[in-house]
C-alpha positions in Angstrom: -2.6 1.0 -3.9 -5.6 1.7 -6.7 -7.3 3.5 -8.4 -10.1 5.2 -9.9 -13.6 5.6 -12.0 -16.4 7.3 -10.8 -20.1 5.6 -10.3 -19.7 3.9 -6.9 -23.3 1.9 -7.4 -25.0 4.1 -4.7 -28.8 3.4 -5.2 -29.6 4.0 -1.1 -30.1 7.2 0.9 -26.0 8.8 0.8 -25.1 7.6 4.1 -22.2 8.9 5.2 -20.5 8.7 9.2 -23.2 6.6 10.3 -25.5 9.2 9.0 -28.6 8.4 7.0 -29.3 11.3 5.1 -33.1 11.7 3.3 -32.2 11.2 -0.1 -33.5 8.4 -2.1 -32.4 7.6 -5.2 -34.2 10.9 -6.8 -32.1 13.1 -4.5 -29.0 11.3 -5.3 -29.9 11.9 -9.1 -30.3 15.7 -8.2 -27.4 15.8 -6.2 -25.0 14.1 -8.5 -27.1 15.3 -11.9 -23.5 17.4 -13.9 -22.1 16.7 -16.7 -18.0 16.4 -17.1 -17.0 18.4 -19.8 -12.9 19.0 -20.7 -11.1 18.8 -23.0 -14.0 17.0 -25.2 -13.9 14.6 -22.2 -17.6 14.2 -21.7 -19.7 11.8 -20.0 -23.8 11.0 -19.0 -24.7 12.2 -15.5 -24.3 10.9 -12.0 -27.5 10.7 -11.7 -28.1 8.4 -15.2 -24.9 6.2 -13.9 -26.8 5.2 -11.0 -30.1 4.5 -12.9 -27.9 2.5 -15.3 -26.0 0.5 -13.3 -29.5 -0.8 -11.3 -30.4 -2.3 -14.5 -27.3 -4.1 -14.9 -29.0 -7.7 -14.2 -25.3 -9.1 -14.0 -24.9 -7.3 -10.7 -27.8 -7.8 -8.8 -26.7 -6.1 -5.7 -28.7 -3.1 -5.1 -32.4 -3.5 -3.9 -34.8 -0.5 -4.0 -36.5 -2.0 -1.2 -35.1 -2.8 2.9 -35.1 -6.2 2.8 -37.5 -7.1 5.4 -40.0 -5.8 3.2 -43.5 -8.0 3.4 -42.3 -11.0 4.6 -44.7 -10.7 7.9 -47.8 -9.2 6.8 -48.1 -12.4 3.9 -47.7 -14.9 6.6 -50.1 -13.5 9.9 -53.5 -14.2 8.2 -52.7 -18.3 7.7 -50.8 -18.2 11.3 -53.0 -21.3 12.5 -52.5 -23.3 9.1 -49.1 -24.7 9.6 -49.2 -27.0 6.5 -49.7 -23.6 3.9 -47.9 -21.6 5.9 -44.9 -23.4 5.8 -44.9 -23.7 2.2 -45.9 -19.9 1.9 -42.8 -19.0 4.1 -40.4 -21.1 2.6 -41.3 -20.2 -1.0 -40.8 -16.5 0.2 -37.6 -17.1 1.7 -36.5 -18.9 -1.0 -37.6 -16.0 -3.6 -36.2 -12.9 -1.4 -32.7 -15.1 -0.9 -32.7 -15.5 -4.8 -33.2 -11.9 -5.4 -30.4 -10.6 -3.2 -32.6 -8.5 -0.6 -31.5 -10.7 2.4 -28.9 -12.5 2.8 -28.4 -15.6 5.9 -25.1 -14.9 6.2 -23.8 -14.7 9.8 -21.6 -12.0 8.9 -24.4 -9.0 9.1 -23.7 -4.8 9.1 -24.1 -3.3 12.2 -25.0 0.1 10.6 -28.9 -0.2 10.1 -28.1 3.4 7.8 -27.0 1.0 5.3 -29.9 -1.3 4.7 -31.4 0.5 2.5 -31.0 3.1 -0.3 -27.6 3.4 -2.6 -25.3 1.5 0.3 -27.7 -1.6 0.5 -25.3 -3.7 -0.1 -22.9 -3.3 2.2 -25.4 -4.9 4.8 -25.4 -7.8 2.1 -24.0 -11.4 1.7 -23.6 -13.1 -1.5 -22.3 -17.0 -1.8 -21.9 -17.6 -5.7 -19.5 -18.6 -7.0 -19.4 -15.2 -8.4 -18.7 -13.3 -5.3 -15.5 -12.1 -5.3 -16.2 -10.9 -8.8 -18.8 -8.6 -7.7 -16.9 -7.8 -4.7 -13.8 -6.8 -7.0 -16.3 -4.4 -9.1 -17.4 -2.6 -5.7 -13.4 -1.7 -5.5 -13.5 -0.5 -8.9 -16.6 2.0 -8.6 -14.8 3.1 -5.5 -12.0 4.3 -7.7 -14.4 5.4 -10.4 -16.2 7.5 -8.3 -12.6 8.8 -6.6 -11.2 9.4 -10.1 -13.9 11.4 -11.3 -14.4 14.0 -8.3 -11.0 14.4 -8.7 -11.2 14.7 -12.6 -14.3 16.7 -12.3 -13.3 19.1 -9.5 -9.6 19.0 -9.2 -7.6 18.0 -12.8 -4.6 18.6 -13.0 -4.1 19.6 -9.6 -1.5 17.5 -7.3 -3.8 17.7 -4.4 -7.4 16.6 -3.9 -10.4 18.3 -0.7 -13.6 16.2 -2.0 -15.4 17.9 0.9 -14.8 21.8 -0.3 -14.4 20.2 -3.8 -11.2 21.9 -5.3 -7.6 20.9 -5.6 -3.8 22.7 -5.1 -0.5 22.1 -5.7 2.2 20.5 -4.0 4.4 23.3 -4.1 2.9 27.1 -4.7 5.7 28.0 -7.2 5.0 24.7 -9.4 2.2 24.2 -12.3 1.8 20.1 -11.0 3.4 17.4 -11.2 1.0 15.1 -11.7 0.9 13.4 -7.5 -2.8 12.1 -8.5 -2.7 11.4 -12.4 0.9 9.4 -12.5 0.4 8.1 -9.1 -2.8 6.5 -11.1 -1.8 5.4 -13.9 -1.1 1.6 -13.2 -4.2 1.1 -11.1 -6.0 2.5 -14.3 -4.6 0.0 -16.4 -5.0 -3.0 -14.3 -8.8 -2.0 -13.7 -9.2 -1.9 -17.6 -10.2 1.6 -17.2 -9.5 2.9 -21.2 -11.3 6.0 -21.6 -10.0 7.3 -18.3 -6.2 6.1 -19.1 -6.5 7.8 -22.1 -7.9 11.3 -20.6 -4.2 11.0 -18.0 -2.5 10.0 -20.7 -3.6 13.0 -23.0 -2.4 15.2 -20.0 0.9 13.7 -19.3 1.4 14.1 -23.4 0.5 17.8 -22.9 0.9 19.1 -19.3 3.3 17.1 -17.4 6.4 18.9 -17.4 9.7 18.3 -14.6 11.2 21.5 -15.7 10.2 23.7 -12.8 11.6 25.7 -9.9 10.2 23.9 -7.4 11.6 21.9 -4.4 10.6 18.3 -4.2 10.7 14.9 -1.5 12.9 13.0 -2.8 12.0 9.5 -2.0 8.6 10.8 -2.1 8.7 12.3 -5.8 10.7 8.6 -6.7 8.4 6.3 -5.3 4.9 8.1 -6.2 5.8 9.8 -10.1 9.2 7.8 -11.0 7.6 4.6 -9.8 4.4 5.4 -11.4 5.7 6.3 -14.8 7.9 2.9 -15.2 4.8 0.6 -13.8 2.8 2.3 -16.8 5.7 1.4 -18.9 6.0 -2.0 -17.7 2.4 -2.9 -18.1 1.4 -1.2 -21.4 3.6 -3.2 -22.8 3.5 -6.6 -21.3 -0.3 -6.5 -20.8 -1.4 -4.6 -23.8 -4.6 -5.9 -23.1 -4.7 -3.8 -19.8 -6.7 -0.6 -21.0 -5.4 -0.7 -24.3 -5.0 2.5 -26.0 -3.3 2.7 -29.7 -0.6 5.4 -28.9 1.5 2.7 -26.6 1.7 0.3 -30.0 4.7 -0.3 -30.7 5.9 1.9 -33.5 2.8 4.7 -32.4 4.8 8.2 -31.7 4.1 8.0 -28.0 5.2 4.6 -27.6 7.8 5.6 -24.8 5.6 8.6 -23.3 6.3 6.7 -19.5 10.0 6.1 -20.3 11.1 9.4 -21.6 9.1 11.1 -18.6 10.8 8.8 -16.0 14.1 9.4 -17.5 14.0 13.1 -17.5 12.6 12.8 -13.3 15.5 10.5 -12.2 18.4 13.0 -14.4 16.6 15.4 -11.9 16.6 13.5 -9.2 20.2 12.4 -9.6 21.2 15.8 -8.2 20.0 14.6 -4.4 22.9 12.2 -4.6 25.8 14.8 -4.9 26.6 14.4 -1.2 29.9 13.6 0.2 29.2 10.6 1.4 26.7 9.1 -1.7 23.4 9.3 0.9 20.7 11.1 -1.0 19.5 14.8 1.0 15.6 14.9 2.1 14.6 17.1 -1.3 16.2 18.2 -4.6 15.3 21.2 -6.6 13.9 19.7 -10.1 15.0 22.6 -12.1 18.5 22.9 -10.9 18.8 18.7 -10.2 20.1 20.0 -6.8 20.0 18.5 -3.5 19.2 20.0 -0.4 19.4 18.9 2.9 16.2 18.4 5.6 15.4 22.0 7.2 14.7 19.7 10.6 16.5 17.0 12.5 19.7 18.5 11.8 19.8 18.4 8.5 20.1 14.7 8.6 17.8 12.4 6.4 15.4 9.9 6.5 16.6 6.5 6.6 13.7 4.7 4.9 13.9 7.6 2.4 17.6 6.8 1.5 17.2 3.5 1.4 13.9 3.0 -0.7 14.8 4.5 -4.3 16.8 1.4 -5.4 13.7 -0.6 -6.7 12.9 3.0 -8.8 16.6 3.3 -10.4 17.6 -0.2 -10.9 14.5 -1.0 -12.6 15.2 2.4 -15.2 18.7 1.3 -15.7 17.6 -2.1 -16.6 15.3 -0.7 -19.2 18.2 2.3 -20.2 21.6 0.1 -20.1 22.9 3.8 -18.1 24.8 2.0 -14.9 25.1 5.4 -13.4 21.6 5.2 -12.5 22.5 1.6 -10.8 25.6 3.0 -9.2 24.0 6.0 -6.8 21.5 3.4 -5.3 23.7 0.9 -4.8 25.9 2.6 -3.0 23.9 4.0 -0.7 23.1 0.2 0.7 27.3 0.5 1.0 27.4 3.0 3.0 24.3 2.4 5.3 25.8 -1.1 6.2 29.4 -0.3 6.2 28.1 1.9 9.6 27.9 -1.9 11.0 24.4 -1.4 13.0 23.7 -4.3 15.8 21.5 -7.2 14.7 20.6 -4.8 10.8 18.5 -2.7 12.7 19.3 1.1 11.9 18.6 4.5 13.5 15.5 6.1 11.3 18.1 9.3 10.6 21.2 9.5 8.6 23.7 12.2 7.6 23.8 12.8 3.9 27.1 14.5 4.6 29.1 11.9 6.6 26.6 8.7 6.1 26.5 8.1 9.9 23.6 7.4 11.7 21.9 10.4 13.5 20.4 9.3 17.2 19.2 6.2 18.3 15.7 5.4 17.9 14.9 2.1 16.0 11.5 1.9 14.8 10.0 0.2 11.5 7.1 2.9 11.5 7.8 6.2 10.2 11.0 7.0 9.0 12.4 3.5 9.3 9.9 1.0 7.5 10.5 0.6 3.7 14.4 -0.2 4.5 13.4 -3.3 5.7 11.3 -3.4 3.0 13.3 -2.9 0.3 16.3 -5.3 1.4 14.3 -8.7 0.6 12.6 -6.7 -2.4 15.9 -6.0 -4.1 16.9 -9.9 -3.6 13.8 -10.6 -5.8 14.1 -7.9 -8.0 16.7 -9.3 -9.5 15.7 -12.9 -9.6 17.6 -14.0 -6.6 20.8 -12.9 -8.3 22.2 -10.4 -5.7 22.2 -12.7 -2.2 23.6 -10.1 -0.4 20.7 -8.3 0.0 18.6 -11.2 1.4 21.6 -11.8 3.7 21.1 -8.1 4.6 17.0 -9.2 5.1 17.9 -12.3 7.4 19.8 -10.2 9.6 17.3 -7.7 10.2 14.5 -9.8 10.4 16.7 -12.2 13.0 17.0 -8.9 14.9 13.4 -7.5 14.4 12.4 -10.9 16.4 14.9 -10.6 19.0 14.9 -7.2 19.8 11.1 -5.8 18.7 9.0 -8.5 18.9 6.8 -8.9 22.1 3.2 -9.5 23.3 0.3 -7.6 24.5 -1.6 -8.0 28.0 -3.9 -10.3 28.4 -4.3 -11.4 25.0 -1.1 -11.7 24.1 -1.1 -10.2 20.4 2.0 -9.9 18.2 3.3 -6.3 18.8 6.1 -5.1 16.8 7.5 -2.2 19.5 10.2 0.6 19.5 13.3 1.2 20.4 12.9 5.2 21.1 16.5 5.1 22.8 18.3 2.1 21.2 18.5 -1.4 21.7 19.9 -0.5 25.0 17.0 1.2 26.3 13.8 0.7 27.0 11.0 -1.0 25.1 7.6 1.0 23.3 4.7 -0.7 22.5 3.6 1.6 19.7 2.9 0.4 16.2 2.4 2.9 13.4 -0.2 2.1 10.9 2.6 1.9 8.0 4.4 -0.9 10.5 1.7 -3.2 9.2 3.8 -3.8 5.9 5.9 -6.2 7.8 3.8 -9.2 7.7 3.1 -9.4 4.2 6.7 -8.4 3.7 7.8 -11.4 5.9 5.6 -14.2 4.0 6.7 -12.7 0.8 10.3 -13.5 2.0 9.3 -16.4 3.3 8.1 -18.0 -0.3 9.4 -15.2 -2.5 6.0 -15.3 -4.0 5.0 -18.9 -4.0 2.0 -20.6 -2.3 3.1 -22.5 0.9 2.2 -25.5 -1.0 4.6 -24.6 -4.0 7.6 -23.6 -1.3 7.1 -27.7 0.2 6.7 -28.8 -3.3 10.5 -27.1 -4.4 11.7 -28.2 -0.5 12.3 -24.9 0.7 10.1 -25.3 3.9 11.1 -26.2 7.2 10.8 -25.0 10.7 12.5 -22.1 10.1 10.0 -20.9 7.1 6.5 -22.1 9.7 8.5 -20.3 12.2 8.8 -16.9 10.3 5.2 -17.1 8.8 3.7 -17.9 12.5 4.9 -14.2 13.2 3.6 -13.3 10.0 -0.3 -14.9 10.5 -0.1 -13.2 14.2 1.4 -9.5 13.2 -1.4 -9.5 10.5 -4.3 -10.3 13.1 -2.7 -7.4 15.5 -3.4 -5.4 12.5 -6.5 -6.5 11.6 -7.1 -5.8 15.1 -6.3 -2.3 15.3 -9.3 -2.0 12.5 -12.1 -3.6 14.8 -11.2 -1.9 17.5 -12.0 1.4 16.5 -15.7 2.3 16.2 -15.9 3.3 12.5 -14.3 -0.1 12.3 -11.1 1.7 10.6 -7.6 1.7 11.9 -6.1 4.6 13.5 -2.9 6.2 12.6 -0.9 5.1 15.6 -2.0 2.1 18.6 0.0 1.5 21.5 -0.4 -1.4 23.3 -0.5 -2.4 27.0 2.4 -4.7 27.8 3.4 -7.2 30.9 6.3 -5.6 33.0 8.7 -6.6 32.4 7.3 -7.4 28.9 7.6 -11.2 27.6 9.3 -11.3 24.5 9.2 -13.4 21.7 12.8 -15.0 22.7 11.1 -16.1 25.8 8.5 -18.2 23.7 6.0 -17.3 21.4 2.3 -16.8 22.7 -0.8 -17.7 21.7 -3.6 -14.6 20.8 -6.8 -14.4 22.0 -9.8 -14.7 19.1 -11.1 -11.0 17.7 -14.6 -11.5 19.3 -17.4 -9.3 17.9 -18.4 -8.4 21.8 -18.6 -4.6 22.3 -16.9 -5.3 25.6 -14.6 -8.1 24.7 -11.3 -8.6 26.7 -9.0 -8.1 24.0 -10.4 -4.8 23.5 -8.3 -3.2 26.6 -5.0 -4.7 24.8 -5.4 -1.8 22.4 -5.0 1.8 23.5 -5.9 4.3 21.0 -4.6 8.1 21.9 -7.2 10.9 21.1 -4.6 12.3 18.8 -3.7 9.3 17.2 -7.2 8.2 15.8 -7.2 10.1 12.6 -7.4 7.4 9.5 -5.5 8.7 6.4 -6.4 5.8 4.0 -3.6 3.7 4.3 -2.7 1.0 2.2 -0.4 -1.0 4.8 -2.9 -3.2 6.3 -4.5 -4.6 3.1 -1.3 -4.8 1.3 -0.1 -7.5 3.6 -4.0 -9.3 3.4 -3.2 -9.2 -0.1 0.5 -11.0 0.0 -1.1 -13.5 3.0 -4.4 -14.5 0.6 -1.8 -14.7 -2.5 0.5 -16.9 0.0 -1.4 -19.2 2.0 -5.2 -19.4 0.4 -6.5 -18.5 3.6 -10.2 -16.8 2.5 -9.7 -15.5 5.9 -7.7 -12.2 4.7 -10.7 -11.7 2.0 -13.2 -11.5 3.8 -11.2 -9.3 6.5 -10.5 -7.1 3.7 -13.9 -6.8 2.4 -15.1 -5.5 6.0 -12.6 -3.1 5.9 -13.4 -1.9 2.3 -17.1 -2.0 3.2 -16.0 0.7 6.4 -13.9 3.0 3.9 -17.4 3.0 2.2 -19.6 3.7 4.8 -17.4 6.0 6.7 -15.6 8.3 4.5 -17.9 9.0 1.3 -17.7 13.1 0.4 -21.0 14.2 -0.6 -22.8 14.2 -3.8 -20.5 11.4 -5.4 -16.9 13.7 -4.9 -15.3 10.5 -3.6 -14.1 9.5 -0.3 -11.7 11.7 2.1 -9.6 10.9 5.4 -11.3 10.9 8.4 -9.5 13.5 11.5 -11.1 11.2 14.1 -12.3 7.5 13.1 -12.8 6.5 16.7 -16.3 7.8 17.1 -19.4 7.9 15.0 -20.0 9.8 12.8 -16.8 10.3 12.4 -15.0 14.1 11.9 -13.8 14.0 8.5 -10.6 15.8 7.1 -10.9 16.9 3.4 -8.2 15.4 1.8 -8.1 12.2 -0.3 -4.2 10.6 -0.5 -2.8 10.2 -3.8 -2.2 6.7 -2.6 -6.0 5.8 -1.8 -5.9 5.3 -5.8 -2.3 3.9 -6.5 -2.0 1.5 -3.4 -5.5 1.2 -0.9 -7.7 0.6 -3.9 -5.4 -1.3 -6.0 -5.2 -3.8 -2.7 -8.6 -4.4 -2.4 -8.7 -5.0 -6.1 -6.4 -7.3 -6.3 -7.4 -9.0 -3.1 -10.5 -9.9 -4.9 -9.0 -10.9 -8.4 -8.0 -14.0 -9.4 -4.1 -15.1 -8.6 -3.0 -15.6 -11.9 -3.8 -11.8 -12.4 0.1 -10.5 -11.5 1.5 -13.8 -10.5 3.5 -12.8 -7.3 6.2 -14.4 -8.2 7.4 -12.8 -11.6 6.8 -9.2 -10.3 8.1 -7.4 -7.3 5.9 -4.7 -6.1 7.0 -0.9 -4.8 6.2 0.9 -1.4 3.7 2.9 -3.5 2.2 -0.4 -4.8 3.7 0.2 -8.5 4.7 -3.2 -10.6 8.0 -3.6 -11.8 9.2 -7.0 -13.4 11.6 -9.2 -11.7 14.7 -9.3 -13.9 17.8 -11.4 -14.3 21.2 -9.0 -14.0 22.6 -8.1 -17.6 23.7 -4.9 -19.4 26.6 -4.9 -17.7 24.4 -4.3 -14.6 25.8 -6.4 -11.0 26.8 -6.2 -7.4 29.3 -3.7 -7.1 30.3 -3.9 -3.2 31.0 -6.2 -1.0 29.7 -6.8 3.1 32.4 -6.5 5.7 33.1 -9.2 8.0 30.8 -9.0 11.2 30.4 -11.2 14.7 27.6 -12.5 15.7 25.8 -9.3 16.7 26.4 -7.6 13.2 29.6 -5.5 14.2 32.0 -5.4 11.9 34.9 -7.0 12.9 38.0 -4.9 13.4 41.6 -6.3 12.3 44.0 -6.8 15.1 46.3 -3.8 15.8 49.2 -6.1 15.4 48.3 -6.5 11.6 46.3 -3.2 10.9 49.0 -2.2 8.1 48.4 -5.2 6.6 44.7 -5.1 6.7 44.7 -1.8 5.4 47.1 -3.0 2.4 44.8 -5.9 1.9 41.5 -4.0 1.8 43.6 -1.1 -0.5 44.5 -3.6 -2.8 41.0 -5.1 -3.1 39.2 -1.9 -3.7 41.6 -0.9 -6.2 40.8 -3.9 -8.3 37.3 -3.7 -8.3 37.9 0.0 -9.5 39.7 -1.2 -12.0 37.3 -3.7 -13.0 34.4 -1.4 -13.0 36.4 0.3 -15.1 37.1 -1.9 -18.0 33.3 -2.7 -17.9 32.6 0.4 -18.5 31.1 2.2 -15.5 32.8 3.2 -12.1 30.5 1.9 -9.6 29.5 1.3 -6.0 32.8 0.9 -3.9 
């Protein structure tokens, strides 16, 4: 996810929707003509931005003119002199290609709203070698433009409406706790944007306070602030060069700003883990460090929330040597697999109270997803040092295939379905947008970072690794899919799928997919079925996240350029007026689209930060030395010390992932045996100073 700046090059007529609007670059400069003024934080206009960055020679991609300008009047008077007119024509060809204002790429914008004026170039081509350069700065004035509505309309605030232009907080009791501005922070740094950094930085210094009566999410308040503040950590002081500002020197009195903020959040956080069983509730209280359990489904909570804080508190115990942190997220993965789920895959509820699963619906969307993430995340966390949790991956991953995995009709795409009623019941063809994690996930754990062409070079490829990343390269074009289906060319929220009967699934052999044609009335079209209610696009990160981990993986220019048509569509389609950023669309199926006021904290810490790393170069955060968060935040991959290990232990299991029972006949020995075992590993944990994970 990324983030921000503000002076998205907009030298066209504001088109927004597939509207053209009338303003020219003079009305943009009247629109956008304010000055940002706090706390002595002060910068030119909008309007002078604009007129600055056109004379930026380096980035000659804005045109004042459409680009079919002249071409045809020069030429008609010579028509009958072929000799001069050829030359004419191809010196003018020749001279328009060189300064940008056409392009002969096949790969043309549909929207003729955007040929001209402050959007041109989204209708534009560019093959230097500098392209994805160029490209990468069009991501970063998207965040610069985000950043500074937000800074100019909303600071401070947790909550963003570019439309209305105003902010709120998350909770009506609470003074902010900084959802934008930490959630932030990283993509800041990694953009190299200083003066910015240093404005969030001055706040979290001054402002940012836990200490407040308010009830928070939380897995939601760990991934977005606790995350946040240790990725700023992490990278202001391996990559001082990143944004560097003098008060992270070492030495400098706010050297460990990030630290000392993340510490006091997890000590709050801590109190959601004071259940009976170890299972963290939905929300905590951050002033009384207390947990309290979901007001809905029984009280019960998420599964993906449990089980996606580990990355968060191992990583802060590392950098602390305090094991308790380690201990409470480790044993949650305890008791989640002690319950013994077929094939790894888990109901998306579970009792804090008892640590059993609530109902039976199996899903990797909503509720369900970043358990599956986190397993192979926490195997490279740690450098490969803790196998359990990759044998806890495998598992899954085996079951995923067998269980989820089957094919849309006629064209046969990769669907990753449901299991609304268990693996017993019948199959759903529905794939949340946050499902589209998975295939990046899967080629991550297919390499653990590595380019295919490393992995054959250390012998770690076989049939079972091009097996595995097959399913990845086809669940990332159902993806990709769901995006050009839709008319704003953005995905909806949720896409079912039509499906043989009964359906052929991947077991039964693996199909090949039908091409993504450009054809308005294209077979594969019909495979797709987009619900009315389901066609709202919130800016999610899932889909370019895993372009990002299959570009990074297999070299494959394919998932660039797929991303820059989707980055190009957040651009066209979601823009707020006079330069207040961009906001989720309420329906994205139909054009212009109904927008939704509301920008996602995560548009700046994971969309952007995608696209902006899709574009860089691969040595910028090597894959394989970091492991990244479900809110896109960068941790280090770390070898176990500090007294820090595995403290538990998987149970013996058949085929199907039971665990096996001991024979009646020798259940009081069985019992002694296991009583014994878990006695010494108290003990143990004991002498080594903490009491952890059994």
């Amino acid at each position: 996810m990324i983030a921000n700046n503000r002076t998205l090059s907009i030298s066209e007529p504001n088109t927004k929707g597939g509207r053209t609007s009338n303003l020219g670059v003079a009305g943009l400069e009247g629109a956008m003509s304010f000055q940002r003024m706090q706390n002595g934080h002060t910068e030119t206009s909008i309007g002078e931005k604009i007129n600055n960055y056109f004379d930026q020679r380096e980035l000659p991609m804005y045109k004042d003119k459409p680009y079919s300008y002249s071409a045809t009047r020069r030429v008609a008077p010579f028509y009958r002199r072929w000799r001069f007119v050829g030359g004419v024509l191809l010196t003018v060809l020749i001279l328009i290609h060189w300064s940008g204002l056409v392009s002969f790429s096949s790969n043309r914008g549909n929207n003729r709203g955007k040929d001209k004026g402050p959007w041109s170039w989204l209708a534009k081509s560019d093959t230097s070698s500098s392209l994805w350069d160029k490209r990468r700065e069009k991501v970063k004035e998207a965040f610069m433009l985000s950043w500074d509505g937000y800074e100019q309309y909303a600071w401070g605030f947790d909550t963003y409406h570019p439309l209305s232009k105003n902010g709120g907080q998350m909770n009506d009791k609470g003074k902010g706790v900084g959802w934008i501005i930490v959630d932030a922070l990283d993509t800041l740094m990694i953009m190299n944007l200083t003066s910015r950094l240093s404005h969030a930085r001055e706040w979290i210094s001054t402002s940012l306070n836990y200490d407040q009566d308010i009830n928070m999410s939380t897995f939601e308040t760990t991934i977005r602030m606790l995350g946040g503040l240790l990725s700023a950590h992490y990278l202001s002081n391996e990559f001082p060069d990143m944004a560097p500002l003098s008060d992270d020197d070492k030495g400098a009195p706010g050297e460990d700003l990030y630290l000392e903020k993340a510490a006091d959040l997890a000590d709050r956080l801590l109190g959601a883990f004071d259940s009976e069983s170890g299972v963290p509730y939905a929300s905590v209280n951050l002033k009384m460090a207390k947990g309290i359990a979901s007001h809905t489904d029984a009280g019960a909570s998420s599964t993906a929330e449990a089980s996606s804080l580990q990355l968060e508190f191992k990583y802060l115990a590392y950098l602390t040597g305090e094991k308790n942190y380690w201990d409470k997220v480790e044993k949650v993965m305890e008791v989640i697999d002690n319950n013994g789920m077929e094939d790894g895959l888990l109901p998306i509820y579970i009792y804090a109270t008892t640590g059993t699963f609530r109902g039976d619906n199996i899903r990797l969307g909503s509720r369900g997803d970043s358990y599956y993430e986190y397993l192979i995340k926490q195997y490279l966390q740690t450098a490969g040092e803790e196998p359990i949790y990759q044998d806890m991956w495998n598992q899954s991953l085996a079951g995923v295939r067998k269980h989820l995995i089957t094919y849309s009709s006629p064209s046969h795409f990769t669907v990753l379905a449901e299991r609304p009623q268990g693996l017993g019941g019948a199959i759903s063809p529905k794939m949340d947008h946050l499902v589209c994690f998975m295939p990046g996930t899967i080629a991550l754990g297919v390499t653990g970072g590595m380019t295919i062409e490393e992995a054959k070079k250390a012998g770690i490829w076989g049939k079972h690794e091009e097996s595995q990343m097959r399913l990845a390269t086809e669940l990332t074009k159902t993806c990709w899919g769901m995006y050009k289906v839709m008319a704003t060319g953005l995905a909806p929220e949720i896409t079912h799928f039509r499906i043989s009967n009964p359906p052929h699934m991947e077991s039964d052999g693996p199909l090949d997919s039908a091409d993504l044609t450009d054809e308005p009335r294209a077979q594969w079209r019909g495979d797709y079925d987009i619900k009315h209610n389901d066609n709202h696009n919130l800016q999610r990160p899932e889909t370019v996240e895993s372009l990002f981990y299959m570009w990074r993986i297999t070299g494959n220019p394919m998932y660039r350029e797929w991303g820059w048509e989707m980055f190009k569509n957040f651009v066209k389609y979601t823009a707020a007026d006079d330069g207040a950023g961009f906001t989720s669309l309420a329906h994205a199926n139909e054009i212009p689209p109904i927008l939704k006021d509301n920008m996602e904290s995560f548009w700046l810490a994971e969309t952007l930060k995608y696209f902006y790393l899709l574009f860089s170069p691969k040595d910028l955060l090597p894959l394989d030395s970091i492991v990244i968060n479900t809110e896109a935040h960068i941790f280090p991959r770390f070898k176990l010390a500090r007294g820090l290990k595995t403290g538990w232990e998987r149970k013996p299991r058949d085929q199907q992932g039971h665990i096996i029972q001991a024979p009646k006949q020798a259940a009081s020995v069985g019992v002694q045996t296991e009583t014994v075992k878990v006695e010494e590993t108290a003990n143990t944990a004991s002498a080594n100073g903490h009491g952890g994970g059994i």
